[in-house]
N, C-alpha and C positions, 0 to 999 in steps of 0.2 A: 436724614434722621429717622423717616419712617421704617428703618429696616429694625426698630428696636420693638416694636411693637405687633403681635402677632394676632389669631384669631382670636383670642378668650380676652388679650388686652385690646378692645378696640383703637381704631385710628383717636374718634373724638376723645374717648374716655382718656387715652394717653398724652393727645393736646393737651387737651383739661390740666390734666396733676401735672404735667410738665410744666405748662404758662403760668399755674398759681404756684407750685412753687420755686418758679424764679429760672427756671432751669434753661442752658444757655444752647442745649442742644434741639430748644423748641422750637429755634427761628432759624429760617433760610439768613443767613447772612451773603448768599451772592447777589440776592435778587432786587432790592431796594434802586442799587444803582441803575441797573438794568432798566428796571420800572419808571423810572425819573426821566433816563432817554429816551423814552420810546411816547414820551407826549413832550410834542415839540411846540407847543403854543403855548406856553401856561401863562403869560397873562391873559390867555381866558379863562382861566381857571381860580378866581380868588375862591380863598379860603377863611372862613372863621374860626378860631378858637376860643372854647369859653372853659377859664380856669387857668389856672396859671400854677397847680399844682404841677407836681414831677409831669404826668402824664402829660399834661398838659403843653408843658414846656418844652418836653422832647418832641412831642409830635411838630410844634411852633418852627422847631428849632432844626429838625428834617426838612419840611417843606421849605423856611427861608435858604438851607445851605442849596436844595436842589429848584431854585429859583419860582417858585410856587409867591403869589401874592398872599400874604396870610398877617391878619390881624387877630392879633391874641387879647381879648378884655378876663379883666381880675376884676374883683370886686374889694379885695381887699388892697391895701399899699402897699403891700409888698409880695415879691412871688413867691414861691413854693409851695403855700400849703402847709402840711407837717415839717415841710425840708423848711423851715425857718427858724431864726433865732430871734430872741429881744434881749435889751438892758434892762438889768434895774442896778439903783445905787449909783444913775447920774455917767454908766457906762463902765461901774466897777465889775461888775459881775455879768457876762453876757450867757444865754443858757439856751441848749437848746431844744426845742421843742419833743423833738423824737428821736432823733438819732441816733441810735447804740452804734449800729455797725452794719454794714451793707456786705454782702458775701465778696474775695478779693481773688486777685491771679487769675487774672483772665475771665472771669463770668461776666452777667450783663452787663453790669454801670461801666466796667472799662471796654466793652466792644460796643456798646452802644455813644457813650462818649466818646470815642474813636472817629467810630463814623461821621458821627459831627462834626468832630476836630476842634472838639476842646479837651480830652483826657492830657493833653500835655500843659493845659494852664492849670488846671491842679494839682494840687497834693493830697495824697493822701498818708495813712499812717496805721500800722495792722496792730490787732487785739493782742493782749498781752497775754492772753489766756482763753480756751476755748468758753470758760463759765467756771465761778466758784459756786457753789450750792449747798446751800445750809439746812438741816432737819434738825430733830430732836437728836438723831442719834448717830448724827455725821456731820461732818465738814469739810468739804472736799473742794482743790481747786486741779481743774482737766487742764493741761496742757495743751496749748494748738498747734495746730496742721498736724498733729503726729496719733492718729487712733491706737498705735501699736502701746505707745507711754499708756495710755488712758485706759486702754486693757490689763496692763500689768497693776495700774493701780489701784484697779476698780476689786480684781481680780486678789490682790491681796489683801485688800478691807473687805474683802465678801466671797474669802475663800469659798465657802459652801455653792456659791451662786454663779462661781467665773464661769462655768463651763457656757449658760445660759447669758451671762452679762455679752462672752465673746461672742457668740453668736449673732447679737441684736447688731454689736459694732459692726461685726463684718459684713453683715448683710448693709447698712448703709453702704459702706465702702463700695461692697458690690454691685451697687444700685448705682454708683457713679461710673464704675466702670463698665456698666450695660448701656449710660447714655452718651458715652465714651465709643462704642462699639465694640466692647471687648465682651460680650457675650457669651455663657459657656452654654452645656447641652441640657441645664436646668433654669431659667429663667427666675431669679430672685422676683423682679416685675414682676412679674406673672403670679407672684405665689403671695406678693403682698397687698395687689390691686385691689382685690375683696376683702381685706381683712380693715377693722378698724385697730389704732394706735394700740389700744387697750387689749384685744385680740392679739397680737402682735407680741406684744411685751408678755403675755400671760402662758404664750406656747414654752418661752424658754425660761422666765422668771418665774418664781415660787414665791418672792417676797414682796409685799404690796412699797414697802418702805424704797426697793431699788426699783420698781417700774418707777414711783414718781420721779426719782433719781433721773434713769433712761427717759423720761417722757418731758425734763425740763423746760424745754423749748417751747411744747406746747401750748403756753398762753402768748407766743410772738405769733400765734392764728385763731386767736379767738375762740377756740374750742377744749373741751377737756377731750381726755383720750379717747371716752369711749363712743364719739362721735365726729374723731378726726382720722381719715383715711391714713392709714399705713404707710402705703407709697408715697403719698404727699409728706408725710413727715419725714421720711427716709432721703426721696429727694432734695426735701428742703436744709434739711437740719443738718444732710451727709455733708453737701456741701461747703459748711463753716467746719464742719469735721474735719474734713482732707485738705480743703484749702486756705482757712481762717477766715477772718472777716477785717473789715477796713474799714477807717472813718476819716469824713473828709474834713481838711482843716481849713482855716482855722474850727469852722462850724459848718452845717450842713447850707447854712446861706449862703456859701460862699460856691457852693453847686450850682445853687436857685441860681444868682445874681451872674453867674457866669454862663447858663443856659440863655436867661435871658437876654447878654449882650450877644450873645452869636445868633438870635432871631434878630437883631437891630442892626449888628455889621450885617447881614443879609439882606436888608430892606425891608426887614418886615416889622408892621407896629405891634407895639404894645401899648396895652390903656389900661393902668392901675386905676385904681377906685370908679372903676365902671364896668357894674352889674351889668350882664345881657339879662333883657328883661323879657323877651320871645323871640322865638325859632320865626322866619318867617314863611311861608310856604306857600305855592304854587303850583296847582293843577296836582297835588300830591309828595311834588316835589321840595326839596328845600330851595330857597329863593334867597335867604339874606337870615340878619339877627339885625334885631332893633334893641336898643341896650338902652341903659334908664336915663338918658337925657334926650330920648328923641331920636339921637340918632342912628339913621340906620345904614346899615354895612352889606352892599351886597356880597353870596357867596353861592358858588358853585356844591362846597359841600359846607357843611359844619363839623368840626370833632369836641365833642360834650366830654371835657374835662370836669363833671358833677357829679353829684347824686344824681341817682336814678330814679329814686321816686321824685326829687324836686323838677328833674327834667318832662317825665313822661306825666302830665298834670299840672304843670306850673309856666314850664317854658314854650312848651306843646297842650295843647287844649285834648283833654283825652276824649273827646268824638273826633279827632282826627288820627287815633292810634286804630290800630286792628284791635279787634276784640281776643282774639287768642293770644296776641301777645302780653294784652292788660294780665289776661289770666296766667298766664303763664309767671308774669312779674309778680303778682299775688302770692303765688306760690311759696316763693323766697321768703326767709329773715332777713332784717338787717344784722349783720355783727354784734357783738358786744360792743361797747366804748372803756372810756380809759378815766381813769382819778389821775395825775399827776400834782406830784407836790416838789418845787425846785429851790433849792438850797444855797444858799450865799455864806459861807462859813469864814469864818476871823481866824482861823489859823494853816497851816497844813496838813496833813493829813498825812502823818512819814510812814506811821504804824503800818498801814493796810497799801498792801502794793495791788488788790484786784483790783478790775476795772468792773465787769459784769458779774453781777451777784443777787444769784435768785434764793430766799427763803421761803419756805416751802411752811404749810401751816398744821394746821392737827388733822389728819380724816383723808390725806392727798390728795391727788389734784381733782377727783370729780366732786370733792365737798368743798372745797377750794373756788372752786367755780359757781359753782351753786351760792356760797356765799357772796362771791363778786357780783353774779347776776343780779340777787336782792336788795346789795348795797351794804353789806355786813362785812364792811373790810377790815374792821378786827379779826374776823376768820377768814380771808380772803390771802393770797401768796402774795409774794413780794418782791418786787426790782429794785434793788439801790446799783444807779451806775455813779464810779467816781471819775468824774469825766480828768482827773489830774493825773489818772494813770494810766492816759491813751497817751499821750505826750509833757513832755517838760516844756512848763510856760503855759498852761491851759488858763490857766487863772494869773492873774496878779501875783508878784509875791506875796509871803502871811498870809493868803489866803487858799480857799478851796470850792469847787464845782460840783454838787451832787443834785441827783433826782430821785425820786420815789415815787415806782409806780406800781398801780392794779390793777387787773380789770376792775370794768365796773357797768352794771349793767345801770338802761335808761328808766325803765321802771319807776324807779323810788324817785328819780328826779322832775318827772312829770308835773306833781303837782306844784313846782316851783315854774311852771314852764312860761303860763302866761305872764304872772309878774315879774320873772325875770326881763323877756322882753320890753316887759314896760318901764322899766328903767326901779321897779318897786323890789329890790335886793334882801333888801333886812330879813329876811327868815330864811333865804337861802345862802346869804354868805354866814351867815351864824352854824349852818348846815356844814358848808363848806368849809367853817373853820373846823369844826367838832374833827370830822374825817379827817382833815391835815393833820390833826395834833395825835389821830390815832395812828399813823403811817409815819409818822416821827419817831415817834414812843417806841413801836415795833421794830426802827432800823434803831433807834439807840439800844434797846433790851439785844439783838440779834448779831446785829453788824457793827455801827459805830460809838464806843464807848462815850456818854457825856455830850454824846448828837447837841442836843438840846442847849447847853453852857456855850457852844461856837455859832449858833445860829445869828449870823447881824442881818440877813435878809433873809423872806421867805414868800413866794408864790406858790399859787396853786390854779389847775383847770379840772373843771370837770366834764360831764357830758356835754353839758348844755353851753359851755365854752367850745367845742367842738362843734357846736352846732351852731354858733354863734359867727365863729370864725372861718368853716369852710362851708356850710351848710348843707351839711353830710345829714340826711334823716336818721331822728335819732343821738345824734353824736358819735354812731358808728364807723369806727375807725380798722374796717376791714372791707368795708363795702357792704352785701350780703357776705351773711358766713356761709363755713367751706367743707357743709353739711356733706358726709357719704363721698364715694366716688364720683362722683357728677361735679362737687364741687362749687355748683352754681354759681359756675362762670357763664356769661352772655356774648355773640356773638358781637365781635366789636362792629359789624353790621348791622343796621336796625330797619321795621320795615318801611322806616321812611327815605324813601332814594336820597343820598347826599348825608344823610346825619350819622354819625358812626361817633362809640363810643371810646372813651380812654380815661381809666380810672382805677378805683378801687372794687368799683360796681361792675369792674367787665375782667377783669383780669385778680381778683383778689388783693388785699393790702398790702403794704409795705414799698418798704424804693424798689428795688429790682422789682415786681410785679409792674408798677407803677410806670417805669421806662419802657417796658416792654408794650405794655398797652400801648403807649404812646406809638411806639416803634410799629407794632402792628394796625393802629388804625390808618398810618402815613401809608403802610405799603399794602392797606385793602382799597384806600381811594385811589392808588396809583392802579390797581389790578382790574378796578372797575370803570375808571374813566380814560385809560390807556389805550382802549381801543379804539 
């Protein structure tokens, strides 16, 4: 893979935007096996893992197939993290957490579940559309896997602008086929690596109305354009472009809970509602995890399926960190976080055949953002997915599956922080409610006629529910964001011998980031303890 990457794109720099966004030509796929054989004792070698999120779970779920002793603790009942679902309505309505759509045909979730050898116990099921996208002064639904349809269409609601619309397209396109190897004597890479999103769209766009258009995706990374690398959007976004995207059924728990039975047919444990509570360490080394009932687990390595601030200070006592690294961690944001509001609807839904449907708000996406960050989601953009038209049978009959989501920054939730923990709610789910009923309002006025009139259930999370249930700092649900070329991504080595990261804090948000971490911390303990 490194033949894609030249002098002006570094090696790191082109790791970086490759592993955050998701990209499948970023991983050695012969070597994992290789690495496995060549340490012939491994029950000397137990292993920890703490979290049970996607990362988590594939690393778990590596080491069990390649006979590694590994016990994975969660803290929560159930595994995955974001990849989860719940009921409400006594099992009428099951809904899920995050899952729109994982990228499909061959990228990471199906060679990485490959290698495990569970991609043939699932199913999955591809997006009907690449994104419908709603403004003031458009309403447009893109066609998937096919950029050529999307160009014509684009191209004749914005006659004035095709020449520049084609361009943007084709350069994704050609950004897949540079990490493909098909290469020409002008390096697209190369020419969008310095550029930000907003940069980018402004060389060949003249109308602020179709950059937001072209730049839709950009709140599935936490950042507005004009602080999201180019290449990385190009990378990431190209990808559901050329090859669509896919959801697993029946819910994305059905990923979780099948990850986890291939760490259990392997021999290795798992321990729901049991928090690790410290790293434990020796002469510098990692030594074990002691987890919140005492007990303690020897381990040759640990993989920190966490937060990174809860780990370096919580789980590790920070006079036991290097001081440059502290600083270094310093340096970072956390992400933005997320409002979700989920939907139980009393009839169906025949009118609207979308699935993913972003509204876009007044001012585009960097006031858009700015209002998400403050918490002013009446001016903030908009997701409604209708989970009824990824599949028939998603729901009950007479009934319907939606979500609506924002960013939403932590900020304004702060001062609900300590009473929420304390079990003292009343001024924050009153908050909580306010926000729901505005994110309601806006997908009835926008998207679903009469929203409001079908509603027989309704939840909602917010930051501090993120923070509640993974204990992600913050409630951020990106990790650190994925500021500039750098990206600030973290070496999934850290400088404590044996502790290596896998998460959204080392490889950026989302599933595919999320496996790969996983996938990459399995085959840096193998590359360090193999000798």
């Amino acid at each position: 893979m490194y033949k894609y990457y030249n002098s002006q794109l570094t090696r790191r720099k082109f790791l970086n935007l490759m592993l955050a966004a998701g990209a499948a030509a970023a991983l050695d796929w012969t070597r994992i096996d290789a690495l496995a054989d060549g340490i012939k004792k491994k029950d000397d070698f137990p292993l920890v893992v703490i979290g049970a999120g996607l990362g988590g779970l594939v690393s778990a779920a590596y080491l069990a197939k390649h006979g590694f002793p590994v016990t994975l603790l969660e803290q929560h009942d159930t595994p995955g993290g974001y990849a989860t679902s719940f009921d409400r309505a006594a099992g009428k309505f099951t809904f899920d957490v995050s899952l729109h759509a994982t990228v499909a045909e061959n990228g990471i979730p199906q060679k990485v579940l490959s290698e495990i050898g569970i991609w043939d116990k699932l199913k999955v099921v591809y997006t009907p559309e690449f994104c419908r996208v709603i403004a003031s002064d458009y309403d447009l639904t893109l066609p998937a896997k096919d950029p050529e349809k999307i160009k014509t269409l684009l191209g004749d609601t914005f006659p004035d602008e095709k020449k520049g619309i084609d361009a943007v397209i084709d350069d994704m396109v050609q950004v897949q086929k540079e990490m493909s190897g098909q290469a020409g004597k002008n390096s697209t890479m190369d020419r969008l690596e310095n550029l930000t999103l907003a940069d980018w769209l402004a060389t060949h766009v003249k109308r602020s109305e179709i950059r937001g258009l072209l730049s839709a995706f950009s709140g599935y990374y936490g950042l507005p354009p004009s602080r999201l690398n180019a290449l990385f959007y190009a990378i990431a976004t190209g990808q559901y472009l050329v090859t669509g995207g896919q959801y697993f059924k029946t819910r994305s728990q059905d990923l979780s809970n099948t990850l986890m039975d291939a760490v259990i047919e392997k021999g290795g444990q798992v321990l729901l509602e049991t928090a690790a509570e410290r790293i434990l360490l020796k002469e510098g080394k990692v030594s074990g995890v002691e987890d919140e009932n005492g007990t303690r687990h020897p381990a040759r390595a640990v993989i920190a399926n966490s937060s990174v601030p809860a780990l370096f200070g919580g789980l590790i006592p920070r006079e036991k960190i290097p001081k440059n690294y502290l600083n270094e961690l310093s340096s970072y944001q956390p992400s933005i976080s997320s409002f979700i509001v989920w939907l139980g609807l009393n009839r169906e839904l025949k009118d609207i055949n979308d699935y993913e449907i972003f509204v876009g708000a007044d001012g585009g996406p960097e006031a858009t953002y700015r209002a998400a960050l403050s918490g002013d989601l009446g001016r903030a953009g908009l997701g409604v997915t209708i989970y009824d038209n990824i599949y028939k049978g998603y729901s009950m009959p007479g009934t319907s599956t939606i979500s609506v989501m924002t960013l939403c920054g932590y900020e304004p939730w702060e001062k609900f922080e300590t009473d929420y923990f304390a079990g003292r709610k009343k001024a924050y789910a009153k908050e909580k409610d306010r926000l729901a009923q505005i994110l309601i309002n806006k997908a009835e006025a926008r998207v679903i006629p009469n929203l409001r009139s079908m509603i027989e259930v309704m939840d909602a999370a917010t930051p501090l529910t993120n923070v509640r249930y993974t204990g992600n700092y913050h409630g951020a649900i990106y990790g650190y964001d994925r500021q500039g070329a750098r990206m600030n991504l973290l070496d999934v080595r850290t400088p404590i011998k044996g502790l290596y990261l896998a998460s959204a804090w080392s490889h950026g948000g989302g599933y595919t980031p999320a496996m790969m971490a996983g996938r990459h911390a399995v085959q840096s303990f193998m590359e360090d303890w193999g000798g």
